[in-house]
C-alpha positions as CSV (number, residue, x, y, z in Angstrom):
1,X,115.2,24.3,-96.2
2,X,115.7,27.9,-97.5
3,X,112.8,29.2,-95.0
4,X,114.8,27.0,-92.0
5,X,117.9,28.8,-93.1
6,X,116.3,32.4,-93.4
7,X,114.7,31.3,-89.8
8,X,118.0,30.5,-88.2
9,X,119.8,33.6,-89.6
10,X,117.1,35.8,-88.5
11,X,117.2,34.3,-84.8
12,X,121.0,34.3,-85.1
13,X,120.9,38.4,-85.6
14,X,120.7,41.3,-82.8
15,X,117.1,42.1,-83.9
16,X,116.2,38.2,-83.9
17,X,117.7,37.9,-80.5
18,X,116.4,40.8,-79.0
19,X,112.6,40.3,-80.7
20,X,112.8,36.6,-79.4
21,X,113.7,37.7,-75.9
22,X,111.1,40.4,-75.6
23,X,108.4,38.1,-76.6
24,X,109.2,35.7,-74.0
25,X,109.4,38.2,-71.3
26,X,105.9,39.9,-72.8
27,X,104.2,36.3,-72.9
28,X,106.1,33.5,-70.9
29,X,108.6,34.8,-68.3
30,X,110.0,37.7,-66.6
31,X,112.9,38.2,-64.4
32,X,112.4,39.9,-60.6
33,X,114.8,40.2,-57.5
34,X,113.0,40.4,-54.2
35,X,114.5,43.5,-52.5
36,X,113.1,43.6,-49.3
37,X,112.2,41.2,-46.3
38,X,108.1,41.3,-46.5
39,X,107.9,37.9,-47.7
40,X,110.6,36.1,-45.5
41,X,109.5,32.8,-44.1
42,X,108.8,31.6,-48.0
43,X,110.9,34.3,-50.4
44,X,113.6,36.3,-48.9
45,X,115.8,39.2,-49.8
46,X,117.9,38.5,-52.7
47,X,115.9,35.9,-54.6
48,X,116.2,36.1,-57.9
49,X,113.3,34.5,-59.2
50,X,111.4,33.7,-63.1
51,X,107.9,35.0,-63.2
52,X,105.4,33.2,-64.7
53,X,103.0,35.6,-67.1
54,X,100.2,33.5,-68.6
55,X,99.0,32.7,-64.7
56,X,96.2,35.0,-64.8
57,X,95.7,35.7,-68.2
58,X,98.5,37.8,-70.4
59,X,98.9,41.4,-69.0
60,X,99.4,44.4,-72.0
61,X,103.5,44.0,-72.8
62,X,105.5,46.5,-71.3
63,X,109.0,47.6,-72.1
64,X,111.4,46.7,-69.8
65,X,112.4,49.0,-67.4
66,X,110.3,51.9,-68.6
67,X,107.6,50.0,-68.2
68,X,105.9,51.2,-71.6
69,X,103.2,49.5,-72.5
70,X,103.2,49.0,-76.1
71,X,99.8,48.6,-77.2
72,X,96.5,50.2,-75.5
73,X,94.7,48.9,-72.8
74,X,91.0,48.2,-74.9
75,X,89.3,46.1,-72.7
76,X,90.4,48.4,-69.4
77,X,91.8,45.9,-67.1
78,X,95.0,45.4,-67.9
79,X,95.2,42.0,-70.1
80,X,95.4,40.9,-73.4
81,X,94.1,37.6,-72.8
82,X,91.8,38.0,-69.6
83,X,92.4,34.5,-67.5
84,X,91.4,33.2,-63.8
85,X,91.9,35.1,-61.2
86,X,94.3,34.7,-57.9
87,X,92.7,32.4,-55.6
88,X,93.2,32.4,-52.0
89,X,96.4,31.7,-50.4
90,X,98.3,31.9,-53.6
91,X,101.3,34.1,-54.1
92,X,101.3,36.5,-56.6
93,X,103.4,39.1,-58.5
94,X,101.3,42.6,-59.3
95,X,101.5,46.2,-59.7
96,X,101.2,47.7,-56.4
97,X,98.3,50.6,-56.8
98,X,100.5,53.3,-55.3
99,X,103.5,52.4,-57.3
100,X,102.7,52.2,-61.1
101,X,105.9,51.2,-62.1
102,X,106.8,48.4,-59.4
103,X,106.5,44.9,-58.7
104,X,105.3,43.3,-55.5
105,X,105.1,39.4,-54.5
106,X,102.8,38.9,-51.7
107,X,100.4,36.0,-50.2
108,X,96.5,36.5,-51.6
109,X,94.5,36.7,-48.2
110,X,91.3,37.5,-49.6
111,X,89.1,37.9,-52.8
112,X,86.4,40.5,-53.9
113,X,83.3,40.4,-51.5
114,X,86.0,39.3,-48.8
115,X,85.9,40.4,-45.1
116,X,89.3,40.6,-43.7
117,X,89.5,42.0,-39.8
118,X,93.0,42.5,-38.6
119,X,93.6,42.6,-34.7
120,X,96.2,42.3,-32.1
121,X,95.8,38.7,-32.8
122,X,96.3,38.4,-36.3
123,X,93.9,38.2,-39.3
124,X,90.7,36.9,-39.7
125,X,88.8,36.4,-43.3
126,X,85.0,35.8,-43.9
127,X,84.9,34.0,-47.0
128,X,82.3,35.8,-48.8
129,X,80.6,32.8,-50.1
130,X,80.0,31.2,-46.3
131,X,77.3,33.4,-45.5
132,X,77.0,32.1,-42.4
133,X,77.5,28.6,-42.6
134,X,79.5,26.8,-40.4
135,X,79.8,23.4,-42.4
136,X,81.3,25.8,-45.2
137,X,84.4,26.8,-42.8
138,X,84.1,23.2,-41.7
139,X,84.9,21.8,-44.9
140,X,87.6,24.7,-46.2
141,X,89.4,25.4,-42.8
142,X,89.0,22.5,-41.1
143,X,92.0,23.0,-38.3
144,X,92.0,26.9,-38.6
145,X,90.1,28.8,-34.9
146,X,87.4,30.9,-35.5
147,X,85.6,33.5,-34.0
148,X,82.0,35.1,-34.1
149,X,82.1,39.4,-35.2
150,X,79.3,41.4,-36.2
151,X,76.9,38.2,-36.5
152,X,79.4,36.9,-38.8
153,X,81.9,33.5,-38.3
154,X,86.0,34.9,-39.3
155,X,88.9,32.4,-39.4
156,X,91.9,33.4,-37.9
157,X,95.1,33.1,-40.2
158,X,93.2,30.7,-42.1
159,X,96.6,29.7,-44.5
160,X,98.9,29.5,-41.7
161,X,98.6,25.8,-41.6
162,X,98.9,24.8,-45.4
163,X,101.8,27.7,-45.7
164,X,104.2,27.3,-43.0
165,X,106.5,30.6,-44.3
166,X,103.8,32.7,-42.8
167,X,104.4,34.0,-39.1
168,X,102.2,37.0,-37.0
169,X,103.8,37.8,-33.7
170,X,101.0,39.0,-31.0
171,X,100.7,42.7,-30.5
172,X,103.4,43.4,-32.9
173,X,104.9,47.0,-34.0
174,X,102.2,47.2,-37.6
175,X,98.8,46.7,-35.3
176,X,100.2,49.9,-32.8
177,X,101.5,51.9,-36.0
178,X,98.7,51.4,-37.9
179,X,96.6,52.4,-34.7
180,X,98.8,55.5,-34.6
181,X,97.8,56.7,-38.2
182,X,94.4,56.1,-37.5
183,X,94.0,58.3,-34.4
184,X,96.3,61.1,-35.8
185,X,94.2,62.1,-38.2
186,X,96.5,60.0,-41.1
187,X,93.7,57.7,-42.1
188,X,94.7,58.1,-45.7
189,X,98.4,56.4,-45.1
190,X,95.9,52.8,-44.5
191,X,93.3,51.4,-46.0
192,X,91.4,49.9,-43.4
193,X,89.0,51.3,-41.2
194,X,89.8,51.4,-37.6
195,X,86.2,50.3,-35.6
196,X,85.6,48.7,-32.0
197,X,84.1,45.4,-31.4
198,X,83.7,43.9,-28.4
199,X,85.7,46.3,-26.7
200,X,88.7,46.0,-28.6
201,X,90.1,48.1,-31.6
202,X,90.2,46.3,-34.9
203,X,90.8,46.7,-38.4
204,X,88.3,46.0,-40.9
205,X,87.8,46.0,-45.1
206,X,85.6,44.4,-47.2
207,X,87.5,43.6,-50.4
208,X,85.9,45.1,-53.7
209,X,84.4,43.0,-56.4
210,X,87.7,41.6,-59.1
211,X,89.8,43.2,-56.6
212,X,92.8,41.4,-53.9
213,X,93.8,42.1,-50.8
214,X,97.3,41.4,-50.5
215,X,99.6,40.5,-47.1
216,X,103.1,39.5,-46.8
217,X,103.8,36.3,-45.2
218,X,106.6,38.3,-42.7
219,X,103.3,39.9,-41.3
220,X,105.3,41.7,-38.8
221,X,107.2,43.9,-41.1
222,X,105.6,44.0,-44.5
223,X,104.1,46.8,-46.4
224,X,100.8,45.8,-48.1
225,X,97.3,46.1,-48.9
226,X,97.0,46.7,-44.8
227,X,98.6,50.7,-46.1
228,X,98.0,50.8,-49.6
229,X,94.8,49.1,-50.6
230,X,93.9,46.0,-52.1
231,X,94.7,45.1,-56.1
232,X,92.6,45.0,-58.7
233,X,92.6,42.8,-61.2
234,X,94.4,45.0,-63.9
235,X,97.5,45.4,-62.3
236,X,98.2,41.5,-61.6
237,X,101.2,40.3,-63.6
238,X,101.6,36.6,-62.6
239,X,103.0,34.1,-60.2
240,X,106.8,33.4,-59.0
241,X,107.9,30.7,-61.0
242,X,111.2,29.5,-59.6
243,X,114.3,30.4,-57.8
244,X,117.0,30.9,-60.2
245,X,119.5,32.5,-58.3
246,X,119.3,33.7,-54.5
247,X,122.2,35.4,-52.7
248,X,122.3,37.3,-49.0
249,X,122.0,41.0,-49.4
250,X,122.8,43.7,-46.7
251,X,119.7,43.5,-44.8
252,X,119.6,39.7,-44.6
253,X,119.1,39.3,-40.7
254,X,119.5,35.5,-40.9
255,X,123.6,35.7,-41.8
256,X,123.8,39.2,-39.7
257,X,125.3,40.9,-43.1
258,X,124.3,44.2,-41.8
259,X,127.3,43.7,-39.2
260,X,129.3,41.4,-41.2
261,X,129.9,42.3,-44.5
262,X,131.4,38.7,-45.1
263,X,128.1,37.4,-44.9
264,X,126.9,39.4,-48.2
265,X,126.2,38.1,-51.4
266,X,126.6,34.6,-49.8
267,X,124.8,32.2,-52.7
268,X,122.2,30.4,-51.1
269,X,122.7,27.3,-53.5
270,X,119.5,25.5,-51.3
271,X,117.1,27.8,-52.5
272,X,118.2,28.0,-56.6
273,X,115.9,26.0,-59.1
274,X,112.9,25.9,-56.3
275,X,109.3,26.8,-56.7
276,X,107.2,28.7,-54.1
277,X,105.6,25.2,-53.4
278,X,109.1,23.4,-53.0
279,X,110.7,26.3,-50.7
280,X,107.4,25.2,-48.7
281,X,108.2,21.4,-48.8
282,X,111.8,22.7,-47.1
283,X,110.6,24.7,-44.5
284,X,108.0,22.3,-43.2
285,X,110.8,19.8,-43.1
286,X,112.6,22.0,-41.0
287,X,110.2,23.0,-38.7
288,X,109.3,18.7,-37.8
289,X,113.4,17.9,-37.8
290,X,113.3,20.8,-35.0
């Protein structure tokens, strides 16, 4: 009983409190707000949402904020406890290379030893372990098109299906600007490389070993691994958890708050308490009531 009430009284004080609620932010969860609109279709602005740390392993603790780390990195990539990695499709909260002290959620398009091609049409992946067998795509994309490049069988937006958030408009204003920095001599502002095949300008990478190449479902407007690289395994934190609070910010398109400053900080009570995987359960229940 005396160690129960020591306990209590220690969890009861400032330096309890605030020890308790670092270690669950170091081991279990962590609070984000999604600022901008790269993953709208499944997240939107203004989602507040609970990050799940022990997805992928435990990354090294950071301070809040500062984002401190408060022990060394010994094993050099970026976990305590090393874990599985991001699989294909998932969506997953990281370290953006470029940006050592931000947070990013995007969609995991493709995986280390990956081909990813991105065209006018939209992207294409070559699993690394098909080789080239078609029974392989068969059996893991079984309604997704594909198409033959370099001897090799791509399938074209091979999640779209199983994640209806995700949406590619045909020759959209990313292709054309990316096209731009290629031709201008500003290959270093992307990470692909800009080849011909078949008469038409692509995109290509081939994803590193333990590293991710990372999209936003809002393909149209969404700064990711298409600019800055793909993410290795060392910066990846964890996976959204659940919504616990969502609310339209200024650039929410859907309510027109830029124009109507009514329709800011509008709770969106539909989207609180929902996991990536329910938000998903919602939109493809909109899109058949449609």
């Amino acid at each position: 009983m005396k160690f129960l009430r020591s306990a209590y009284a220690f969890c009861s004080s400032w330096v309890g409190t605030i020890i308790i609620v670092l270690l669950v932010i170091f081991f279990i969860a962590q609070a984000f707000i999604i600022p901008s609109r790269s993953m709208v279709g499944t997240l939107y602005e203004g989602d507040m949402l609970f990050v799940k740390k022990f997805s992928y392993g435990i990354p090294i603790p950071k301070i809040p904020w500062i984002e401190l780390p408060v022990m060394p990195d010994f094993k050099n990539n970026g976990h305590l406890i090393e874990g599985d990695r991001p699989k294909r499709g998932e969506v997953v909260v990281f370290i953006p290379p470029h940006e050592k002290k931000s947070y990013y959620v995007k969609r995991n398009f493709a995986i280390g030893g990956d081909e990813v091609l991105f065209t006018n049409e939209g992207f294409y992946l070559h699993p690394f372990e098909s080789g080239n067998d078609k029974d392989y795509i068969a059996k893991h994309y079984p309604d997704a098109m594909t198409k033959e490049f370099m001897g090799k069988i791509f399938v074209l937006n091979p999640y779209k299906n199983k994640h209806p958030g995700i949406h590619y408009q045909k020759d959209n204003e990313t292709f054309h600007l990316m096209e731009q920095l290629a031709t201008q001599g500003a290959e270093a502002n992307i990470s692909m490389q800009l080849i011909q095949m078949e008469g038409e300008k692509v995109f290509y990478k081939k994803i590193n070993h333990d590293e991710f190449f990372m999209i936003g479902d809002n393909r149209d407007n969404s700064s990711d691994s298409r600019f800055w690289g793909s993410v290795a395994y060392k910066n990846i934190v964890g996976s959204p958890w659940f919504v616990y609070f969502s609310l339209s910010l200024k650039n929410s398109l859907e309510v027109d708050a830029e124009n109507n400053p009514k329709k800011r900080y509008l709770v969106r009570w539909e989207r609180m308490f929902k996991s990536v995987e329910g938000l998903e359960k919602i939109i493809k229940k909109e899109k058949t009531t449609h």
